[in-house]
C-alpha positions as CSV (number, residue, x, y, z in Angstrom):
1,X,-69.4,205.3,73.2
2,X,-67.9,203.9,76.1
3,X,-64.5,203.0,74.4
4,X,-64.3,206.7,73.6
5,X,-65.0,208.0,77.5
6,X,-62.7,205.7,78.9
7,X,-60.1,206.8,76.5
8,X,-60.7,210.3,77.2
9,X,-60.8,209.5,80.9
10,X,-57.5,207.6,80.3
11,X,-55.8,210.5,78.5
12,X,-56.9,212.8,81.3
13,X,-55.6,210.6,84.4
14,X,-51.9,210.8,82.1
15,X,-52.4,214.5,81.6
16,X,-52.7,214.8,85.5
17,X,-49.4,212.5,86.1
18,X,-47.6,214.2,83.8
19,X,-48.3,217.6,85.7
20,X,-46.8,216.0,89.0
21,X,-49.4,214.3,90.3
22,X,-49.7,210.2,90.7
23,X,-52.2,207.8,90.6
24,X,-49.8,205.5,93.0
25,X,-50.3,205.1,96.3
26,X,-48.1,206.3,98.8
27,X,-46.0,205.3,101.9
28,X,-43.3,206.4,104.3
29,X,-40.7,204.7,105.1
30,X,-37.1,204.9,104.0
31,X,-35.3,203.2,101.1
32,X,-31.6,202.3,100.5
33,X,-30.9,204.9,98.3
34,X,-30.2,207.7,100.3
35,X,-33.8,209.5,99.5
36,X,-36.0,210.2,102.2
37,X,-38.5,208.2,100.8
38,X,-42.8,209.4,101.5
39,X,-43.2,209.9,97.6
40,X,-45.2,208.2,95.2
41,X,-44.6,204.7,95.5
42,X,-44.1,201.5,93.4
43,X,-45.5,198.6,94.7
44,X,-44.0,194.9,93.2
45,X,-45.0,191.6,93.9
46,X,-42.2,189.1,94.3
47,X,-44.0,185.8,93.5
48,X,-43.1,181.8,92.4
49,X,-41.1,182.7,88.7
50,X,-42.9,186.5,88.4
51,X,-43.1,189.6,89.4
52,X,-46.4,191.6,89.2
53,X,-46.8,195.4,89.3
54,X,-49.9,196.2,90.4
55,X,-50.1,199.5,88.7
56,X,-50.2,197.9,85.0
57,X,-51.5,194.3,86.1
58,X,-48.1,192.9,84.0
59,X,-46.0,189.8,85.1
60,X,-42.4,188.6,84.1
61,X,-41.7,191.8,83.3
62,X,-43.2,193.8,85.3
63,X,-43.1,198.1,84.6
64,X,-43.3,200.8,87.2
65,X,-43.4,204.7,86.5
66,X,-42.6,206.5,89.7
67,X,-41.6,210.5,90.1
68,X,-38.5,211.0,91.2
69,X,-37.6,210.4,95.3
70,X,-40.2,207.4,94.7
71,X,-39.6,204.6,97.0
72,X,-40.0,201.3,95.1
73,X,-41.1,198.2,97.6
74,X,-41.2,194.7,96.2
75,X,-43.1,192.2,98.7
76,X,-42.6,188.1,98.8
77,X,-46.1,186.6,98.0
78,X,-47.0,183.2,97.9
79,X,-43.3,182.3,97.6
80,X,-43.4,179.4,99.9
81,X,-39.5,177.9,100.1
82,X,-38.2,179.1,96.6
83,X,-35.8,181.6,97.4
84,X,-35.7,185.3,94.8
85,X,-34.0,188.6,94.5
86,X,-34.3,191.8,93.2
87,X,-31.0,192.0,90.8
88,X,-30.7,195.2,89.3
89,X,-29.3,195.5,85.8
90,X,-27.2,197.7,83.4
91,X,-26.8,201.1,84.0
92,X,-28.2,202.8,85.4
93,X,-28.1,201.2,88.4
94,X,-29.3,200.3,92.1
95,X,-28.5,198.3,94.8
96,X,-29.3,194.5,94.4
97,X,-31.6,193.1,97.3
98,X,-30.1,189.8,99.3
99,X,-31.6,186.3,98.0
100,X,-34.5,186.0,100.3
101,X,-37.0,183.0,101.1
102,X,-40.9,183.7,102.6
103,X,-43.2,184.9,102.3
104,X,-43.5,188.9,104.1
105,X,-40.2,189.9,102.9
106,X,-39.5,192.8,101.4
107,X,-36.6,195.0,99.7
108,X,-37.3,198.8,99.0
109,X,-35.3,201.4,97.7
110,X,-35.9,205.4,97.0
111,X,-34.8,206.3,93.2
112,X,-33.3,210.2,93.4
113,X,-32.2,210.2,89.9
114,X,-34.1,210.0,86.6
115,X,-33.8,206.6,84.1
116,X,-34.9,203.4,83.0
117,X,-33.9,201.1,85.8
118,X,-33.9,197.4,84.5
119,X,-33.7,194.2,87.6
120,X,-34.1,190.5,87.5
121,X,-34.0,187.7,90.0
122,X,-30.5,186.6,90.8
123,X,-32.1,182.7,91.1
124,X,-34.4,182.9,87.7
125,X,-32.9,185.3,85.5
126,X,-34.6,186.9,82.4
127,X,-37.9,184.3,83.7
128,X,-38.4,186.9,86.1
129,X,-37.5,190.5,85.2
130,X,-38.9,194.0,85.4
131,X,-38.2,197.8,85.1
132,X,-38.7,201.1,86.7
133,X,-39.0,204.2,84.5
134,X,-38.0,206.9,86.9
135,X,-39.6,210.6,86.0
């Protein structure tokens, strides 16, 4: 019986996004994509050989579903002095972050068009690697 309510409570929470609202929390700020940025956000751990979304609890290829205007912020964790990047891939496209060491730093960036926006680390390639499905 619980199975079946947490399903149901599941379905409904999708149901909701799917109208326009969003479970994700939100921030200001502005990205580097020309979008204002204050919507929905994603938020991404950058971490030793991972990254981790912590809207679906994934690592190594971590997946974010943002609205559109979204700004995505990915956040150095526990890094120490192994330098990563967020290096986006294919098409469509966004710009890549710089190759950054520490822990603290961060690279955002606002999404104003709709797709399936793949990215890796320019140091660990396909070991670290994630996606944003913007709606």
């Amino acid at each position: 019986m619980r199975i079946a309510t947490a399903v149901i409570g599941l379905l409904a929470l999708a149901a909701l996004a799917g109208c326009g609202g969003s479970t994700y929390p939100t921030s200001g700020g502005s990205g580097g994509g020309g979008g204002g940025g204050g919507g929905p956000a994603g938020q991404i751990v950058v971490g030793n050989i991972l990254f981790k979304s912590a809207h679906n609890g994934t690592q190594n290829a971590a997946i974010d579903t943002v609205a559109v205007g979204s700004t995505v912020t990915w956040t150095w964790t526990s890094t120490g002095s192994v330098a990563h990047s967020v290096q986006s891939q294919g098409a469509p496209s966004f710009p890549s972050s710089a190759i950054l060491t520490g822990n603290g730093q961060t690279y955002s960036f606002t999404f104003t068009t709709p797709g399936r926006y793949a990215y890796d680390c320019a140091v660990h390639g396909a070991a670290m690697s994630g996606t944003i499905v913007v709606r």
